[in-house]
Structures are given as C-alpha cells and as structure tokens.
C-alpha positions in Angstrom: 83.0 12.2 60.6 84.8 10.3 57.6 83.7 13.1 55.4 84.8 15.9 57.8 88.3 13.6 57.9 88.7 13.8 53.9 87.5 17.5 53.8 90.5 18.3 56.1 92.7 16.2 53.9 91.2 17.7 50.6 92.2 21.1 52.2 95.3 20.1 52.4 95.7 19.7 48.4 93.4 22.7 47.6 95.6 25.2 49.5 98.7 23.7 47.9 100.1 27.1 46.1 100.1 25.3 42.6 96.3 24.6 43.4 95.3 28.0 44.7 97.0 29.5 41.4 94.4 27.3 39.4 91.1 28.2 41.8 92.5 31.6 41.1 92.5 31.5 37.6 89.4 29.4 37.2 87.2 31.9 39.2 88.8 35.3 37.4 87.9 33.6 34.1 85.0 32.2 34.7 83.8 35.5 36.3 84.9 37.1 32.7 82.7 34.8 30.8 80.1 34.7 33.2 79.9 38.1 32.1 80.3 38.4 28.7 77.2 37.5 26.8 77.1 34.4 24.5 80.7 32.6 26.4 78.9 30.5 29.1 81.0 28.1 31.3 80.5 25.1 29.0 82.4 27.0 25.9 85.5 27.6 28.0 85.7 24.5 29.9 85.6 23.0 26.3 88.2 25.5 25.0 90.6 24.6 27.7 90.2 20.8 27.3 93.0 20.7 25.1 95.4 23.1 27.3 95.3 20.3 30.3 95.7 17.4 28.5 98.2 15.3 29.8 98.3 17.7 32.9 98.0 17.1 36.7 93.8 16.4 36.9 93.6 18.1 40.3 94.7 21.4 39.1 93.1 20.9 36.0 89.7 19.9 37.8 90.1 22.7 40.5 89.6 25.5 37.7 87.1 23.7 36.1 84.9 24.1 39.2 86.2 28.1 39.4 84.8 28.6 36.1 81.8 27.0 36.7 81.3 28.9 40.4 82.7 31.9 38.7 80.6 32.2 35.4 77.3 31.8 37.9 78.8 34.8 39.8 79.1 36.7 36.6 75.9 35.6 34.8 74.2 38.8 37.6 76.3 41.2 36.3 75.4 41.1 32.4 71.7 40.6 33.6 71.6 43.6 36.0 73.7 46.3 33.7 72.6 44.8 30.3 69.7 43.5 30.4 70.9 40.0 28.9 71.5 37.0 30.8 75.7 35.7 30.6 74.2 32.3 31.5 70.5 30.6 31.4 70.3 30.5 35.4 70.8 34.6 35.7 67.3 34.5 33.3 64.9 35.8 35.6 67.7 38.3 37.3 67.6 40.7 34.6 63.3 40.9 35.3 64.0 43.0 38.3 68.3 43.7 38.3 68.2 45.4 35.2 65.3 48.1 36.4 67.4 48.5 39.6 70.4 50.0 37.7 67.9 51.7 35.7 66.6 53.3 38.8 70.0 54.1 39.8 70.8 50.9 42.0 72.8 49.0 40.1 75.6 49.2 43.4 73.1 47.6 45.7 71.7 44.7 42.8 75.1 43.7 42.3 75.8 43.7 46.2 73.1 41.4 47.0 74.0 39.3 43.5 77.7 38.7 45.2 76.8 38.3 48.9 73.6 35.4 47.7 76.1 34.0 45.4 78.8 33.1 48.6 76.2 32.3 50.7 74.1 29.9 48.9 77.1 28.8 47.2 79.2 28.0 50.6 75.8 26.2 52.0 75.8 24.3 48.6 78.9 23.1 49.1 78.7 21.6 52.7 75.3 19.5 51.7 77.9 18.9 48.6 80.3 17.4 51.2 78.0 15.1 52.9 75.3 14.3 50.8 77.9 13.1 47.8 79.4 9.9 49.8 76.1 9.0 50.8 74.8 8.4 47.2 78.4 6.8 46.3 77.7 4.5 49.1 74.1 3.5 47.4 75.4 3.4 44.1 77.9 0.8 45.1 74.9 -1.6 45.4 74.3 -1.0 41.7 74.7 -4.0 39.3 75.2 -3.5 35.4 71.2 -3.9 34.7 70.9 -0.7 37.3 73.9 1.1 35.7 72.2 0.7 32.1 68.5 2.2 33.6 70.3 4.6 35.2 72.0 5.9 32.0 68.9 5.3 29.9 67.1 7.7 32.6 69.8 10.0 32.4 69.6 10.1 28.3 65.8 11.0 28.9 65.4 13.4 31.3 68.7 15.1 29.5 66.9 15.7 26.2 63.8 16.4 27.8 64.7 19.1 29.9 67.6 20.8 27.7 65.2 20.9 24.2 62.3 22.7 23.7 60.6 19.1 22.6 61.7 15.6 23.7 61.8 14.7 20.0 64.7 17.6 19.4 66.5 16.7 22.3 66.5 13.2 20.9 67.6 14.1 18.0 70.7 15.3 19.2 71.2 12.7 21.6 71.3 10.1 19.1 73.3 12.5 16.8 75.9 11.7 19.9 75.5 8.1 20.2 76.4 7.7 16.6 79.7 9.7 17.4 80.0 7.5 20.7 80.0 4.2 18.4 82.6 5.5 15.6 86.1 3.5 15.8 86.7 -0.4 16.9 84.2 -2.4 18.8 86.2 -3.7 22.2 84.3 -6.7 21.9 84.3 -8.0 18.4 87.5 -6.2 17.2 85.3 -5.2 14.3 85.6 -1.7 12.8 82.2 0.5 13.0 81.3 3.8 11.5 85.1 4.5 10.3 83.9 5.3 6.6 87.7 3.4 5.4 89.1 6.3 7.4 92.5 5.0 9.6 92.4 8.0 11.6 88.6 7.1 13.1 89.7 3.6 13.9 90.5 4.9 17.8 87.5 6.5 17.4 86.8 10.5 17.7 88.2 12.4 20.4 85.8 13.9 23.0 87.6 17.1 22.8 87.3 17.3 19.4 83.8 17.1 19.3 83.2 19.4 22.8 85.2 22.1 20.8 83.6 21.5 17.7 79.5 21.8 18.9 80.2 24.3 21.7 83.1 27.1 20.8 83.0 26.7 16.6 79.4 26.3 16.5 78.2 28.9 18.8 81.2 31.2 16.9 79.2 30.5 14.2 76.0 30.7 15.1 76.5 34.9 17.0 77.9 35.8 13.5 75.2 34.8 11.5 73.0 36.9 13.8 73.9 39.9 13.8 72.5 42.7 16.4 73.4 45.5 18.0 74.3 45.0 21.8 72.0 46.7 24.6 72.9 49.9 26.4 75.0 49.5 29.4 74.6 50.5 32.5 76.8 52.6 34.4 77.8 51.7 37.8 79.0 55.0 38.9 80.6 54.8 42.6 79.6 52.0 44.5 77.1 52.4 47.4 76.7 49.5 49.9 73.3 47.4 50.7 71.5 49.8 53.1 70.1 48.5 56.1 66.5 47.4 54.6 67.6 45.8 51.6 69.9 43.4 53.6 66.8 43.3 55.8 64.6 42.4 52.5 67.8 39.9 51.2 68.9 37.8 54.0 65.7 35.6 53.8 65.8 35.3 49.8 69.2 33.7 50.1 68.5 31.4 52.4 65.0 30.5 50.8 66.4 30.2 47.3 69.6 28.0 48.8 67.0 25.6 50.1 64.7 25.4 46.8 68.0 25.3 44.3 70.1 22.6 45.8 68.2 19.7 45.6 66.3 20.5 42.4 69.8 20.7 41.1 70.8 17.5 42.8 68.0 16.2 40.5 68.8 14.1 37.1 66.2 16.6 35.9 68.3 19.5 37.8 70.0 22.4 36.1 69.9 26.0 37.5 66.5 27.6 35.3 63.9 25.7 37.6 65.0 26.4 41.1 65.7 30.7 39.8 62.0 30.5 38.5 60.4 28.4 41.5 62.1 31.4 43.8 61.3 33.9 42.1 57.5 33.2 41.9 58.3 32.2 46.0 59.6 35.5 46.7 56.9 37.4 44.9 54.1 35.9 47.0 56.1 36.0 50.2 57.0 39.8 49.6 55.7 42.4 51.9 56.2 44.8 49.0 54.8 42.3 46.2 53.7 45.9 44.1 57.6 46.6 43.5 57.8 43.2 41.2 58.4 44.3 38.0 60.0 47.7 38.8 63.1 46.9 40.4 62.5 44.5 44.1 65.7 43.4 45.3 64.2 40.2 46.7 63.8 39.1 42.7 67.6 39.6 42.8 68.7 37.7 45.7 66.5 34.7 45.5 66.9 33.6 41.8 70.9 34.3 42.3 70.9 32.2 45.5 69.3 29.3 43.8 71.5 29.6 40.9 74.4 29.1 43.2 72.9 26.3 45.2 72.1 24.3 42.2 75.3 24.6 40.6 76.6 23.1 43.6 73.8 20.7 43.4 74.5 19.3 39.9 77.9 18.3 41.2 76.3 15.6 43.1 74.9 13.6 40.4 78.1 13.9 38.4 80.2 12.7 41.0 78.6 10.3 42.7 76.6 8.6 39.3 78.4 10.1 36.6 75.6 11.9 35.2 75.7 15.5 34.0 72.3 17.2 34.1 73.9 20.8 32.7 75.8 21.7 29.5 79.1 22.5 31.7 78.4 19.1 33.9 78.5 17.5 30.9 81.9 19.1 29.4 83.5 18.2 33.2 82.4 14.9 32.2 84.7 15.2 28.9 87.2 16.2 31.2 86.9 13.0 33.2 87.1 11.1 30.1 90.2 12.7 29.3 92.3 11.9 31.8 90.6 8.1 32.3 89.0 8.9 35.1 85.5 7.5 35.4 83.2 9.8 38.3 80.9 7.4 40.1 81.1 5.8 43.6 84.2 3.7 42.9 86.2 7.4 42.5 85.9 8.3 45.9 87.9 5.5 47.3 90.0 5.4 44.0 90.6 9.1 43.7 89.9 10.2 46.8 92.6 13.5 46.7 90.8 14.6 43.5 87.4 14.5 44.9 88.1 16.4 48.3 90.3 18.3 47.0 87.4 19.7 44.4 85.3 19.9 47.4 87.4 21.9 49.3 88.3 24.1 46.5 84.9 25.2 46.2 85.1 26.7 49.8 88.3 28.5 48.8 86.8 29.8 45.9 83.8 31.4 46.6 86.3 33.6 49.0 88.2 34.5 46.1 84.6 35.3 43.9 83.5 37.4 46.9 86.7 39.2 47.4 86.6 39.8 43.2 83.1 40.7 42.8 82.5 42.8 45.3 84.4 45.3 45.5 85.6 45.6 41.4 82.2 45.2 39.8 82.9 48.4 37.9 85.8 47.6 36.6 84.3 43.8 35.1 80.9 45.6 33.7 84.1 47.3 31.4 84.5 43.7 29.8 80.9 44.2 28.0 82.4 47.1 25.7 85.0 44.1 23.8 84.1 44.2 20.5 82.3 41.0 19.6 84.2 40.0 16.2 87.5 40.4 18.3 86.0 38.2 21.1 84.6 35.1 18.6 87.3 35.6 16.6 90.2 34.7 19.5 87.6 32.0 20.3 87.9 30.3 16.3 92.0 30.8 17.2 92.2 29.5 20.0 89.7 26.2 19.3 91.7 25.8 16.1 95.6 25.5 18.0 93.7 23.6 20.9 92.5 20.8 19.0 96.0 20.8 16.3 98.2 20.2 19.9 96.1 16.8 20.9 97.7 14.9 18.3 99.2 17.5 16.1 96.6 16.1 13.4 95.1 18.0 10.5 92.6 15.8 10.1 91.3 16.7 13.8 91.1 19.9 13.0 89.4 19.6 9.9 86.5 17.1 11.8 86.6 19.8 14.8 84.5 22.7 12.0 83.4 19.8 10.3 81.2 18.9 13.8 81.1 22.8 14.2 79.0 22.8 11.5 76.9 20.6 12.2 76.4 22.1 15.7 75.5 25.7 14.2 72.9 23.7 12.1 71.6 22.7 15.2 71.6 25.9 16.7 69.6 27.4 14.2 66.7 24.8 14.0 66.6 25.0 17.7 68.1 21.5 18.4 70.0 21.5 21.7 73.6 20.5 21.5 74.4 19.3 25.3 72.5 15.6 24.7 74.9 15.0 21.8 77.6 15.3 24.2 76.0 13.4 26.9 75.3 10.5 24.3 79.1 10.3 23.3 80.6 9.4 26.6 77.5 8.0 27.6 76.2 5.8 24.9 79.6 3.2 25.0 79.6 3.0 29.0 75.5 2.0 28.3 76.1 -0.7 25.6 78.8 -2.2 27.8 76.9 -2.3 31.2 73.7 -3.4 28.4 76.3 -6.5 27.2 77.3 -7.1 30.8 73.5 -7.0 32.0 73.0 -10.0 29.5 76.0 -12.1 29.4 75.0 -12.6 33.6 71.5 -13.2 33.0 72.5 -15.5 30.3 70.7 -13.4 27.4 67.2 -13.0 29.3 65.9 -9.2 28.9 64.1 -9.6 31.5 66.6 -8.9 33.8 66.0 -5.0 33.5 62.5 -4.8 34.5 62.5 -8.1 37.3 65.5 -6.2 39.2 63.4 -3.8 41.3 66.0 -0.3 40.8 66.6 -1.1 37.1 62.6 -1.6 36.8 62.2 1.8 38.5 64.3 3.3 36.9 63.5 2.8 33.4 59.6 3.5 34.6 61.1 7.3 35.6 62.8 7.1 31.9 58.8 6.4 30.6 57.9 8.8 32.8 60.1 11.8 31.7 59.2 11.0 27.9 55.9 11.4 28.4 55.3 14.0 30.9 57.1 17.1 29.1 54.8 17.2 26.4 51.5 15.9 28.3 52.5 18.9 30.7 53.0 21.1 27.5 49.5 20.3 25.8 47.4 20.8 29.2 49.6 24.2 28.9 48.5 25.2 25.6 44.7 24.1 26.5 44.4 25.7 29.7 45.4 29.1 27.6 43.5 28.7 24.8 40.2 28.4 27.4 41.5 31.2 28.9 41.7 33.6 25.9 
C-alpha cells in the first residue's frame, strides 16, 4: 500500500505542467531518434547532459525516461519501413515488419508495434512500481564487501553481454576505469593520472567523456562508412488492425511482456534476449507457423512487447542497485552522477519525489507515445529522408557547444574529440563503448566500498568470500566470465559436426 501511497504522490509531481512539458518533449524526441537510424537513446541522452546541468533533476530525469520509452516506440518504425533496426531491441522486428509493408501492411505492423508497445510498456511499469522498493529494501542489508561483489558482478556481466568477446568488453571497461581514477585520490590527497595537467586535478567530467565515446565517435564512425540508405516504404493511408490480427496480437503482447520484464530486470538484461526468446516463442506457438519469414504479425507484436517490458525492466536494477545493464541505463547513470545523486536503496527515502515522480511519468508517457504513434506514423516515417551529413553534422555542433557551456573550457572540448577518437577506434575494431562508461562512475564507488570492506575487517581479504552475498556474488562474477565463451565454443562445435 506504501507504494500505491508514493505512486499517488509521484502523480502529483509528474502532472505538474512544467513536468508534462518535459515527458512531452522526451517522448517526441526520443520517438525521432528511435527512428532515425544510427541516433539511439544513449547518443541523445548524452547530447542533452550538458543542456540540464544545473537544472531541476525531476524534469531533467522525466525526459530522460521519454526518450528512452520513446526511442523503443520508434526503433519499429525504421525496422518495419526500412528494413534497419533504429535501436538493437527492434532487431528481429524488421525479420517479419519489413515484409509486411512489403506486402502492403505496413498500416497494420505499425498498429500492432504501437498498441504492444503501451501495453507491455504500461504492465512494465506497474511490476516497475512494486517490484523496485522491494529490492531497495534488500539492498539496504548490503554492507561495503556486498556493494564491492555486487559492482564487480556488474563490471562482468556488462562486458560480457555488450561485446562480442569477454576479453573486448574488458578491454573497454578498463579503458573506463583508467578514466574513473584520473584527478586526486580522496584518500591520500595524492594526484593520479593528471599527466602535470591542472585541469585533470578534479578529474574528467562524465559528460565529457558520455559525449565524447557516444555522439563524436559514433559521428565519426557513420562517415567513415559510407552507404547508401535502404528504400523506404510507403505508408500510404492508414488502415486499422482487422479483426484477426488483433486476434493473432493480443496474446504476443502479453506473452512477450511476461518473457521481457524480468530478463531485463536481470544484471545480464538488456532488450536483445527477451525480442529473440519471443520471437522463437511465438513461432512455435503459431497456428500459422508457415507465414514466419513472409510477413506474420505475431513476429511483430511479441519481440516489440518484450522490448518495452524490458526497457521497463532495466530501470529496476538501476534504481534500486545502481547498476546499468544498457548503453542508455548507463548514460542515466551519468545523469545521476551529475546532479550528485547516487540511485540505490538509500534514494527512495532520500529522493523519494524524484523516484515516483519517474515512475509515474512513465504511465503518462506511454499515453502521449500512443496518442503520437498511432495515429501520425506517416508523417514520422518522413524523418528517414534527412540527409545524413546534415543529421551528424548538427550532432558534431551540438556535442561541441554542449561540452564548451559545462565550464566554458577549451580544454574540455579539446579532450571531448580527443575521447571521440578514441571511441571511433573502438568502433571500428569492434570493441563496445558502453563498459567504458560503466567503469568510470563505477570503478571509484568500487575502490571506495573495496577500502571500506578492508579498513572494517582490519585488512583481511577474506572478508569478500566468508560473507555469504559478497561470496555469491563474486561466484556469479566467475560464472559470467566463463560461461559466454564456454557457451560460444560448444556453439561453434555443435555446427561444425553439423556441417
């Protein structure tokens, strides 16, 4: 009842005008780069860092989430009328969206996109609402030895899951850590990493380096390749879901709500998973199983569904433990940092009008995506026809006058393409660029809890691996080191017997 208590109140701050003028604008730009391809939710969450600094964080917070929401509404359309995924989690949407437009449906793929979207993401939310306080209330129990295994599994499962190999995701988590320790130690007083420099001695903005790896990198990166875009296609009038395919949908949405919330919940979440798992779900529970691959609607509303849940999902983790397990989690987690605010279980009772009113926010918004997507789909399939040197070009601007305003420095703007650089090297040897922001706000919090562990247990190590949690939790840390690539092998062998 507590929770339905602070949802009221939290409804109370997100229908403040100020705050519906922010959920506005978060979902009609996130929508936009949802459906653009190549600007996911992570880039403009990162681009805007600098715009709300110093601003109110509940406003600021509220259209983070609207992006977020909004670029998983508009990930569907660039799948279904372009054949090219906006964001990883609309993937598998394009397998069967993009031959329903082909065949002349495009009306009725976006229809079930929009309506699986609200519903999976409104069901989201509500676990979102009750299952968030009960993990803050079990992470209060956590001690500095837990906190420390607890990042340490987070740093693992992180690179595991977001790099095609452990060792590249590794890689660019410690690439992060080393950014993390740059500036004066709090504990010694001693300068580290700060090459002589006076302007590294407070150490190196997050903003500076979420704007660096994400906008100037991936800028970077889509000019050096190239390539014609796909053919759009046309929605031409729009038609609304006949009776069988809300007949063939209804189930999908609920089925793929149920598989993408809780695998997105996970520290080894994200939104790719839970759209495969219900696809592959949907094709063996089909009663038309032969339309797979030519355009079944159920291949639209399940994978879009479980998108939507598990972006809700990931929300849970970040809140409640402060760990990110998605590129965009991990920016929001910048954000936090930004304005001192630290998510975990202490934020609830210490920030309790920014939490619920995020909460409730999410209900309001995934009104205002329905009421958008539905009914001018047309109109945001025109979006696709920007030119893209215009579109990265306004993106270099933009980074560039965001990062000058922090400080009004020079020198952050030089580091800013400096760290650009450096993420569109990574790009193109296939190293993933969301650990080294994870490591960066991370890594400090995990040498202090790592200090903290020690100075109790009066320097004995042991105190990591006799504390039952800690133990188990660095065990799942082993555990998601080793099983990607055992998993990958037995892969590779079990198709090489087969061929």
């Amino acid at each position: 009842m507590d929770s339905l208590r602070l949802l009221v109140d939290g409804f109370g701050v997100a229908l403040e005008p100020a705050n519906l003028l922010w959920a506005f604008a978060g979902v009609l730009l996130g929508t936009a780069v949802g459906i653009l391809p190549g600007i996911g939710p992570a880039l403009t969450v990162a681009l805007l860092l600098p715009v709300t600094y110093g601003r109110d964080p509940v406003g600021a917070f509220i259209m983070f989430a609207g992006i977020y929401y909004g670029a998983m509404y508009g990930g569907s359309t660039t799948s279904i009328l372009m054949n090219t995924p906006g964001e990883s989690g609309s993937i598998i949407t394009a397998l069967e969206g993009n031959k329903m437009a082909r065949a002349g449906r495009a009306s009725a793929a976006l229809a079930t996109a929009a309506i699986g979207s609200f519903v999976a993401g409104t069901i989201g939310t509500v676990m979102l609402t009750f299952a968030a306080p009960m993990l803050a209330n079990l992470a209060l129990t956590f001690g500095p030895a837990e906190y420390f295994a607890l990042i340490v599994l987070g740093f693992t499962t992180i690179s595991s899951v977001l790099g095609n190999t452990p060792a590249r995701g590794l890689v660019s988590l410690f690439f992060g850590l080393t950014l993390g320790l740059v500036g004066i130690d709090l504990q010694t007083g001693q300068a580290r990493y700060t090459l002589g420099l006076p302007q590294l001695l407070d150490g190196i903005h997050v903003v500076v380096v979420a704007v660096g790896l994400f906008a100037v990198g991936e800028t970077l990166f889509v000019a050096s390749r190239p390539r014609a875009r796909e053919q759009v296609t046309q929605v031409r009038g729009w038609t609304w879901m006949s009776r069988e395919d809300w007949a063939r949908s209804w189930k999908p949405w609920l089925r793929g709500t149920a598989i993408g919330f809780p695998i997105g919940a996970l520290p080894t979440g994200g939104a790719e998973i839970p759209t495969f798992l219900s696809y592959a779900l949907e094709r063996r529970l089909s009663s038309k199983p032969e339309e797979f691959g030519h355009g079944a609607i159920e291949g639209v509303a399940g994978p879009e569904a479980a998108n939507n849940a598990a972006a809700a999902g990931v929300l849970v983790p970040l809140l409640t433990l402060g760990l990110p397990t998605s590129s965009t989690a991990a920016i929001m987690l910048a954000a936090f940092q930004q304005f001192n605010l630290q998510p975990g279980p202490l934020i609830f009772t210490q920030n309790p009008e920014l939490v619920w009113g995020l909460i409730a926010s999410l209900y309001v918004g995934n009104v205002m995506l329905l009421l958008l997507n539905l009914p001018l789909a047309p109109w945001w399939a025109r979006l696709l026809r920007i030119p893209a040197p215009l579109l990265y070009g306004g993106i270099l601007v933009f980074a560039t006058l965001g990062t000058y305003s922090l400080k009004n420095s020079a020198f952050d703007v030089g580091l800013m393409y400096l760290i650009g650089m450096v993420g569109f090297v990574m790009r193109r040897v296939d190293i993933p660029v969301a650990p080294a922001i994870i490591g960066m706000i991370l890594g400090p919090m995990a040498e202090q809890q790592f200090r903290r562990a020690l100075a109790i247990s009066q320097g004995d190590p042991s105190v990591f691996f006799t504390r039952p949690i800690s133990a188990s939790l660095l065990s799942l840390a082993l555990f998601a080191i080793l099983a990607v690539p055992v998993v990958r092998a037995y892969q590779t062998r079990k198709a090489r017997y087969r061929t």
